[in-house]
C-alpha positions as CSV (number, residue, x, y, z in Angstrom):
1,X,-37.4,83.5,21.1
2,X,-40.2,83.0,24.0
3,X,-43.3,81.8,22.1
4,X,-46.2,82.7,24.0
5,X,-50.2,81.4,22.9
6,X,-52.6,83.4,24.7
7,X,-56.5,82.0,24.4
8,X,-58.3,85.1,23.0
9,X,-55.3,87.5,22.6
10,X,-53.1,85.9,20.1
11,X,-49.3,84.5,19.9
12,X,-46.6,86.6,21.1
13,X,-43.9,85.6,19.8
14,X,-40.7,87.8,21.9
15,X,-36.7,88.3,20.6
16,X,-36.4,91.2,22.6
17,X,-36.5,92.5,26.7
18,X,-36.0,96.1,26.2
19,X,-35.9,98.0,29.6
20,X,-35.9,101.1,31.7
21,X,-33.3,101.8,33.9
22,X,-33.8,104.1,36.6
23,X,-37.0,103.4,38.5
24,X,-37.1,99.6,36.7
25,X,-34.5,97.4,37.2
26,X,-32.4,99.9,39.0
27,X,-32.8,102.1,42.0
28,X,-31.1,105.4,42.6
29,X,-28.3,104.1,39.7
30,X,-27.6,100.1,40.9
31,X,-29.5,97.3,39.6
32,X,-32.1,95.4,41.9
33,X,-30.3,92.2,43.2
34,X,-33.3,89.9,43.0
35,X,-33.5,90.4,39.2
36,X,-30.1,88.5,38.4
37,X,-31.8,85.2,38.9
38,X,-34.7,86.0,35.8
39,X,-32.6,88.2,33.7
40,X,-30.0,85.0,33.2
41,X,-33.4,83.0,33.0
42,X,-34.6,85.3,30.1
43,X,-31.4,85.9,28.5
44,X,-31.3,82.4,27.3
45,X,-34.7,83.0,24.9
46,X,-34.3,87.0,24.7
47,X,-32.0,89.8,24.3
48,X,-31.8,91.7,26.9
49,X,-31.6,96.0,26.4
50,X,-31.7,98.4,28.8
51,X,-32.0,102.1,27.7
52,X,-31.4,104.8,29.6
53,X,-29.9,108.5,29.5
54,X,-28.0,107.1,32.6
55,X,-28.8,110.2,35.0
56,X,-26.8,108.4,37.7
57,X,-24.0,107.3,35.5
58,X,-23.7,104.1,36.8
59,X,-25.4,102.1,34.1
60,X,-22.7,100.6,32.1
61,X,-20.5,99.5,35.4
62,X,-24.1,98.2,36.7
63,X,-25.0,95.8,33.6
64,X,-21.1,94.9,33.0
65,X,-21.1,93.7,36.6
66,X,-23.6,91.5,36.1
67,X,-21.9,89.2,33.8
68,X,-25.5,89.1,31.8
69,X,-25.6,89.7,28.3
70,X,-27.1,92.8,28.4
71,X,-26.4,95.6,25.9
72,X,-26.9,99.3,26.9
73,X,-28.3,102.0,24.6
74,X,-28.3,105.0,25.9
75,X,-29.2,109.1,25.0
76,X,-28.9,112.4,25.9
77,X,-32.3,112.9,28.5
78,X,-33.9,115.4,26.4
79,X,-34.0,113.1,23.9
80,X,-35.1,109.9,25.6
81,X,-38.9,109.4,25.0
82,X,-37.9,109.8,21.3
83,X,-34.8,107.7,21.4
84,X,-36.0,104.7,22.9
85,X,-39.4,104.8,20.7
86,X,-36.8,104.1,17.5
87,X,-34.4,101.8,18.7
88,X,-37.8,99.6,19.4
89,X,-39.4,100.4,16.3
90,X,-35.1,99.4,14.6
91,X,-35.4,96.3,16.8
92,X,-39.0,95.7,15.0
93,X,-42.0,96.3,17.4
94,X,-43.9,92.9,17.6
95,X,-41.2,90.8,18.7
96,X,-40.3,93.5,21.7
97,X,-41.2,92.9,24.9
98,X,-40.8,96.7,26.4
99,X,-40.9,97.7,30.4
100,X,-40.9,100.9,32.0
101,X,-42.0,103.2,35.0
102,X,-41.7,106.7,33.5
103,X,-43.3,109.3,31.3
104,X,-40.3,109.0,28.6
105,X,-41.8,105.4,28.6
106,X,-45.0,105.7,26.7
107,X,-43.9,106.0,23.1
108,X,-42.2,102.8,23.6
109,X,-44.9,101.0,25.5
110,X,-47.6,102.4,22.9
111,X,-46.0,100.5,20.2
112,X,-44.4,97.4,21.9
113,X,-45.6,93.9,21.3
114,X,-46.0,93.7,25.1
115,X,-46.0,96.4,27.3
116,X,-45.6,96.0,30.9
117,X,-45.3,99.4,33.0
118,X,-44.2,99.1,36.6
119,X,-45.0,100.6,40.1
120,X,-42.2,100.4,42.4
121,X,-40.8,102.7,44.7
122,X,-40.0,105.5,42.3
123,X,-43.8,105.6,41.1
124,X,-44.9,104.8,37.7
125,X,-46.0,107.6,35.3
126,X,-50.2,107.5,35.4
127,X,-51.0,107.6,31.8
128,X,-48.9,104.4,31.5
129,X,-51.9,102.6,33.2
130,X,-54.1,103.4,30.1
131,X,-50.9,102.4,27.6
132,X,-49.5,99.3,28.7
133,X,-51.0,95.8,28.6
134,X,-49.8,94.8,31.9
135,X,-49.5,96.6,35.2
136,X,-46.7,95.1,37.7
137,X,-45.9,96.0,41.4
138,X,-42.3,95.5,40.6
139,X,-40.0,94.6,37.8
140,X,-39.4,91.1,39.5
141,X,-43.3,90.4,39.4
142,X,-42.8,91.9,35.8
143,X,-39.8,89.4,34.8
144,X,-42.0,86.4,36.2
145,X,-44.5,86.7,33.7
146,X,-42.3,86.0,31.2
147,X,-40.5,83.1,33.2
148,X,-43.7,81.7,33.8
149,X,-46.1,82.5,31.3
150,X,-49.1,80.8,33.0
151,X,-49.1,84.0,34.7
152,X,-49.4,86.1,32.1
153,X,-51.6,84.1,30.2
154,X,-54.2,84.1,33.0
155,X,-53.7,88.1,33.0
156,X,-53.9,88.8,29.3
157,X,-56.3,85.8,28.1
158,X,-59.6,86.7,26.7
C-alpha cells in the first residue's frame, strides 16, 4: 500500500496502479523502456494492471518480458470504456490509482481515487483535462509522482 497525506486534500491511501496501454506506457504496441526502473519501484507497494483491448497484440509478450508483476486485463475494443470502468470499481475505486491518455479513459479516471491522464506523443483525449486530478507530460513524469510523493503533494495540496 502507498500511503499518501496530502495538506488540504486528504489521505490517499493506493493498492492499485491500473493502466492504459497504448498511448501510456506503450507506444505503437511495446512498452516505454524508461518505465522499467518505477514500475519495479511501484510494484513493491502496488499492484500493477494494465488494461487494454490490445489493438497491437503485443501486450501480453510486452508485460511478460518485463519480468514485472504486472497482470493484464484485457477486452474486446468496443467494449473498453465500459470494461475498464468495472474492473476498477471490482478492484474498489478509492484505493486505485488509474492512468490514461484516451477517450475510453474517462469512466475510469472519473471514479478513481487518483486520476492522472497523460499527454505524450499519441495526444491525450481533451475532456480528460477537466476529469483527472493530475495532468502529466509523460507516463514517466506520471510514475514519479508516486515514487516521490513530494511531488504530488506540492501538485494536489490545498
Amino acid at each position: 500500500m502507498l500511503k499518501i497525506d496530502i495538506p488540504g486534500y486528504g489521505k490517499l491511501e493506493l493498492t492499485h496502479l491500473v493502466m492504459d496501454y497504448n498511448g501510456t506506457i506503450a507506444r505503437d504496441g511495446k512498452i516505454l523502456p524508461e518505465l522499467l526502473e518505477p514500475l519495479a519501484a511501484l510494484a513493491k507497494d502496488l499492484r500493477l494492471f494494465v488494461l487494454t483491448a490490445d489493438t497491437h497484440g503485443t501486450a501480453a509478450a510486452e508485460c511478460g518480458a518485463t519480468g514485472l508483476p504486472i497482470q493484464i486485463m484485457t477486452f474486446p475494443s468496443d467494449k473498453a470504456a465500459a470494461s475498464k470502468l468495472e474492473i476498477i470499481r471490482g478492484l474498489g475505486t478509492e484505493g486505485v490509482c488509474a492512468v490514461g491518455n484516451g477517450r475510453n479513459d474517462l469512466p475510469m479516471l472519473s471514479e478513481a481515487g487518483l486520476s492522472i491522464a497523460v499527454c505524450g506523443p499519441e495526444g491525450c483525449y481533451g475532456k480528460l483535462a477537466g476529469t483527472a486530478e493530475v495532468l502529466c507530460g509523460s507516463m514517466e513524469d506520471a510514475l514519479l509522482l508516486l515514487t516521490r510523493p513530494e511531488r504530488l503533494i506540492a501538485t494536489l495540496r490545498g
